[in-house]
N, C-alpha and C positions, 0 to 999 in steps of 0.2 A: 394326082389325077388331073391338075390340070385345070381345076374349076377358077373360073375368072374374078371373083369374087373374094376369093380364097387369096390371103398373104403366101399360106403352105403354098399352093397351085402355082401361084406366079414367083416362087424360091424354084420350082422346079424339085427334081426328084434327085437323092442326094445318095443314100443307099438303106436299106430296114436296118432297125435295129433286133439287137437278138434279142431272146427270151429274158437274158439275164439283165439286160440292161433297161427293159420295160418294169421289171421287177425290182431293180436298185430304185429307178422313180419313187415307186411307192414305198418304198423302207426309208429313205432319203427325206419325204413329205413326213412320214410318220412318228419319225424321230424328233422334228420340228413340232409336229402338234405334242406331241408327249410331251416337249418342257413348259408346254401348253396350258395342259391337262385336260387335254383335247386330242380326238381318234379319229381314224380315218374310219368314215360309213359307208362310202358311195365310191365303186371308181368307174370309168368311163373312159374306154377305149378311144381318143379321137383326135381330133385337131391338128396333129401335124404328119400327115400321112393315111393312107388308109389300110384299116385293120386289117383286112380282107386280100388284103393285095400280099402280105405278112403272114397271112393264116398259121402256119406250122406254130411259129414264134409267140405270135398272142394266143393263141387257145392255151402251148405250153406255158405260158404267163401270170395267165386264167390259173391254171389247174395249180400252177406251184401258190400262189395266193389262195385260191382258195383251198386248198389241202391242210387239215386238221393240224396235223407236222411242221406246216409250212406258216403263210400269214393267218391261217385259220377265216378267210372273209367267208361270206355266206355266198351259193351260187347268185341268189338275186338279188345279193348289191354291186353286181357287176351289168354294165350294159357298153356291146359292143354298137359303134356307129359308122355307117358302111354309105358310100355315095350310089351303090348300085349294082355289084360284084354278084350279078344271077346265078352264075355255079358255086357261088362259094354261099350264098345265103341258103342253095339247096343242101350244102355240103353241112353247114350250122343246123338245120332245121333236122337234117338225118342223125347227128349227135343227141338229139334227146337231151340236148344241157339245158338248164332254167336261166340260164344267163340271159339277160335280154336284151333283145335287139332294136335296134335305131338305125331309119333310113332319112338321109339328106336327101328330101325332094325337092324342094322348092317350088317347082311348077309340077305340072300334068300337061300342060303344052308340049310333046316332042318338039317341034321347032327352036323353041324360047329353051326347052332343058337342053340341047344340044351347043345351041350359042354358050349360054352358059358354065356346064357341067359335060365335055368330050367324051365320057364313056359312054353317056346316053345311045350314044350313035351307033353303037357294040350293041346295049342293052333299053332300050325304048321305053318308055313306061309301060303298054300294054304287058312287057313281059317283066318288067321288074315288078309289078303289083301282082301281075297272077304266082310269082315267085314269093311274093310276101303272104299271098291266101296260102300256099303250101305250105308255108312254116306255119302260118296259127292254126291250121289244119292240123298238123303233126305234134306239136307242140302243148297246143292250149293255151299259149301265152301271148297277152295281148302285146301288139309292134306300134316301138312311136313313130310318129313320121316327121321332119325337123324341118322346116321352112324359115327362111331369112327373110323379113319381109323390106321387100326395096320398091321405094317409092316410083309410083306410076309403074311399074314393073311385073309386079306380083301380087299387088297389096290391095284389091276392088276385092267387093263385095262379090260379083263375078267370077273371079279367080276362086274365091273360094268355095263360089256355088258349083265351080266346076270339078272342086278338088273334095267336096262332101258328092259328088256322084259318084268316081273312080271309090271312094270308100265305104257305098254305101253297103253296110252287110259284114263289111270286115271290122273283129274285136281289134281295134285302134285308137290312139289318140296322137293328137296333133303339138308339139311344142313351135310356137315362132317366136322367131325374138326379131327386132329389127337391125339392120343390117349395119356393124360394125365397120368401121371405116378402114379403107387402105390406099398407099398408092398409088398402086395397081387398076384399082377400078372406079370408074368417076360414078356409079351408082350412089343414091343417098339412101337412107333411113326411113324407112315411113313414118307417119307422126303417131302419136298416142291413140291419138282419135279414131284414124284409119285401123290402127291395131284391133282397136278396138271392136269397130265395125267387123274386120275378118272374123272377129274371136264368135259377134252373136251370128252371122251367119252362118257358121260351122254349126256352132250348137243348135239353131232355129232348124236344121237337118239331122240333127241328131250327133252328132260328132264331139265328144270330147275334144277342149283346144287350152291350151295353158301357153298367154304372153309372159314369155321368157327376158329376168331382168339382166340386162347390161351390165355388163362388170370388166372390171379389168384395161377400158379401153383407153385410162391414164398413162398404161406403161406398156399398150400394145401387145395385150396377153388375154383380149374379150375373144370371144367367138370370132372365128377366122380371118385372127390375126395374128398367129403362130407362125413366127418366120426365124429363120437362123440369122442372126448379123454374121458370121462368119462360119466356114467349111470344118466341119470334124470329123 
């Protein structure tokens, strides 16, 4: 999709993978944890690509994991994460699945999410948030919303008091985590402290918010830093 911030974004778009090969992922993981003695609980459609954009292939993906026959996983340990795909979160929300949904917002600023995040420009906040009231509307199932917190950028107390308006009334919670290094983008991290600060304004409006810890970003495998070294 193209998000600036994003290692995926800045590899560019390479081609979807199919159903089956979404699905070897997680047998492949699962086999590892097994000499473990350890299970896979959680999966999470995301990071190098978007789900949404793949529709057909990941719902099929979905359904063969979670199928009794199949991986046996439970609908709601599955949560697809989508940059902003408005026909296709209506198209999710019309399925009645308990699969749950996760949106990469980042801002509530169209300008700054446009810079950022290119599809905004297609789909704007105003109509990706009235598209997200229609799913919990349909559904009853509360939506995360996934903000990268990047310093001077996103990360005031401000921001946030802007981003607990756009949700006031809607069953949501908020994950941020601060923003994993690449490249590609000279943006930094916010600090602890700042994080923290978003976290009690969110909640001082009522808004569930959970800072998201950092992982992975020794071997360039944290939150969106998923990139291919070579073409497959």
């Amino acid at each position: 999709m193209g998000c600036v911030f994003c290692a995926t974004g800045q590899m560019g778009f390479l081609r979807h993978l199919s159903s089956g090969e979404i699905v070897e992922q997680v047998i492949h993981y699962a086999r590892q944890l097994a000499e473990e003695g350890e299970r896979v609980t959680n999966i999470v459609l995301m990071g190098m690509g978007e789900p949404f954009h793949n529709y057909e292939a990941t719902m099929s993906a979905i359904d063969r994991l979670n199928h009794p026959e199949g991986f046996n996983l439970g609908a709601r340990r599955f949560t697809v994460s989508t940059v902003g795909l408005v026909p296709m979160i209506k198209r999710f929300a019309d399925g009645g699945s308990q699969v749950n949904l996760a949106v990469s917002l980042h801002t509530t600023d169209d300008a700054l999410r446009s810079s950022m995040i290119p599809i905004n420009r297609k789909y704007p906040v105003s109509e990706l948030l009235d598209a997200c009231r229609e799913y919990v509307e349909k559904t009853n199932r509360r939506i995360t919303f996934e903000w990268a917190l990047i310093r001077d950028v996103n990360d005031s107390p401000e921001h946030a008091r802007q981003l607990a308006e756009h949700l006031k009334g809607l069953l949501s919670h908020v994950n941020v985590i601060p923003l994993n290094p690449t490249q590609g983008y000279e943006g930094e991290a916010t600090t602890r402290a700042r994080a923290e600060a978003f976290r009690a304004e969110l909640e001082r409006h009522g808004i569930p918010c959970t800072i998201r810890m950092r992982r992975g970003i020794d071997i360039q495998a944290g939150c969106g830093q998923l990139a291919s070294e070579r073409t497959l």
